[in-house]
C-alpha positions as CSV (number, residue, x, y, z in Angstrom):
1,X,-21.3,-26.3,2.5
2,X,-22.5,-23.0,3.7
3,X,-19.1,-21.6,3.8
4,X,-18.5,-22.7,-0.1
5,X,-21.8,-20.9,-1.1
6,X,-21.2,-17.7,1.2
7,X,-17.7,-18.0,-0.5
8,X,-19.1,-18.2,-3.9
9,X,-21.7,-15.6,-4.0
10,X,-19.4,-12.9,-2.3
11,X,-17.0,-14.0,-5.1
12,X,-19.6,-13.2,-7.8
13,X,-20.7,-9.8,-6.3
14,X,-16.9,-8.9,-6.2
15,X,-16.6,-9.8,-10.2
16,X,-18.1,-7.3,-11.6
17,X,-16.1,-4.8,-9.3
18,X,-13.0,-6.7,-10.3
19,X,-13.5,-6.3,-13.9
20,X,-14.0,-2.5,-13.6
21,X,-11.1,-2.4,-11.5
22,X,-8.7,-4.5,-14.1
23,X,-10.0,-2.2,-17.0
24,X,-9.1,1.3,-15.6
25,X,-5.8,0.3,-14.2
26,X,-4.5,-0.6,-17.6
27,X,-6.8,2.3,-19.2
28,X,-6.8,4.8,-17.1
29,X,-3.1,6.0,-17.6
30,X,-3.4,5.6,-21.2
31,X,-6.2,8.0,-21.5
32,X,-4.7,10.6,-19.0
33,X,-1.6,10.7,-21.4
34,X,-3.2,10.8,-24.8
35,X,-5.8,13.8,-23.6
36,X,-2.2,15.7,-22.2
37,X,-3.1,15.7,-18.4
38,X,0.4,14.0,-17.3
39,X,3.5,15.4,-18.0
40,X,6.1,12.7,-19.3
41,X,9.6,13.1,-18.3
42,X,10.5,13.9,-22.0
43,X,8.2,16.7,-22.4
44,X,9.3,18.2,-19.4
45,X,12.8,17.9,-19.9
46,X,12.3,19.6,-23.7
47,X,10.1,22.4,-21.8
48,X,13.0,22.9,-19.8
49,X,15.7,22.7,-22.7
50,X,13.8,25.2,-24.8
51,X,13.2,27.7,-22.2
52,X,17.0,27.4,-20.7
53,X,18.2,28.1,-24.6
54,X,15.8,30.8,-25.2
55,X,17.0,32.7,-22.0
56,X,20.8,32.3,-23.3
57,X,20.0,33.4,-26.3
58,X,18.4,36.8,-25.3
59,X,21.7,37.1,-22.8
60,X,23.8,36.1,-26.1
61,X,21.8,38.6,-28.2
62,X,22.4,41.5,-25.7
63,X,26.1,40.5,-25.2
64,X,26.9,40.7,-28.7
65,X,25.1,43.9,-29.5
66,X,27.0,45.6,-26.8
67,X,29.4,44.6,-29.3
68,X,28.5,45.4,-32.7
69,X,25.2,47.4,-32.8
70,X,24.7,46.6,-35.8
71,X,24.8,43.0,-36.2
72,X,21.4,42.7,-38.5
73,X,23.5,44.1,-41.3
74,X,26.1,41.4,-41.0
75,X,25.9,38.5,-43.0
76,X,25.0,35.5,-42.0
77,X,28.6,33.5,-41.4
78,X,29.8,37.0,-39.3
79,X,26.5,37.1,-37.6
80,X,27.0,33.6,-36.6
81,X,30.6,33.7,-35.5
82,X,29.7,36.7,-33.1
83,X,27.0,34.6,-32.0
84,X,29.5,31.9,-30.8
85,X,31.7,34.2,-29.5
86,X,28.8,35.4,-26.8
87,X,27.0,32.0,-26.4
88,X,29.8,31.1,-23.7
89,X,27.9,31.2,-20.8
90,X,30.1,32.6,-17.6
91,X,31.1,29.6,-15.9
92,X,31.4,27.8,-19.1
93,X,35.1,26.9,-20.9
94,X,35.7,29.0,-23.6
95,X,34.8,27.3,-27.0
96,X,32.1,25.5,-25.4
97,X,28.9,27.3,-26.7
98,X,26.0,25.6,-27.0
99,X,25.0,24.9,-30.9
100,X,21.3,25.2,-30.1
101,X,22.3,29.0,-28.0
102,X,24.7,30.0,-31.2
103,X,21.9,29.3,-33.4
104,X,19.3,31.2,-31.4
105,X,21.2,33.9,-30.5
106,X,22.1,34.4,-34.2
107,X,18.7,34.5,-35.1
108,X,17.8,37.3,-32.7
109,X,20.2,39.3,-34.3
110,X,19.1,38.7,-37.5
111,X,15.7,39.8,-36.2
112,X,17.1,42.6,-34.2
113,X,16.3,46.4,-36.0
114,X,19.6,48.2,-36.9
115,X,20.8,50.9,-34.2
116,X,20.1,54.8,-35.7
């Protein structure tokens, strides 16, 4: 009978333990990612997509203005097809340019100030 009390009164100073234990498991994770302190897969793979099209773009930019200096003063459907034209990455098959680098890359020379 000892054994079943010793047993018993472990069990009940283990509960409250237990408890605490069962609530941050299932609560913990959900509060580190609402407050931002984990990174998800997702959000690191858009971190990485952004930065990858942003570099491209600046190579794009510089490409095309080797090209035509003045590329601000084109209108927006020449702007853009020189902006395909130097969104091929080397190593990439021509005609494959990355929508998300055209667009990019168009916009910087939108942005960029006309050559004097």
């Amino acid at each position: 009978m000892s054994l079943i009390k010793n047993v018993q009164e472990t069990w009940k100073a283990w509960v409250p333990f237990m408890k605490g234990l069962a609530v941050g498991v299932i609560a913990g994770p959900i509060i580190f990612l609402w407050l931002g302190w984990g990174v998800t897969t997702s959000a690191m793979n858009g971190q990485v997509r952004a930065s990858l099209v942003k570099s491209e773009a600046v190579i794009c930019a510089a490409r095309a203005l080797m090209e035509n200096k003045d590329a601000a003063k084109l209108e927006y459907g020449a702007r853009s097809k020189l902006a395909e034209k130097w969104a091929v990455m080397p190593g990439q098959k021509a005609g494959t340019a990355d929508s998300d680098v055209s667009y990019a890359c168009a916009t910087l020379l939108e942005e960029t100030p006309a050559a004097s």
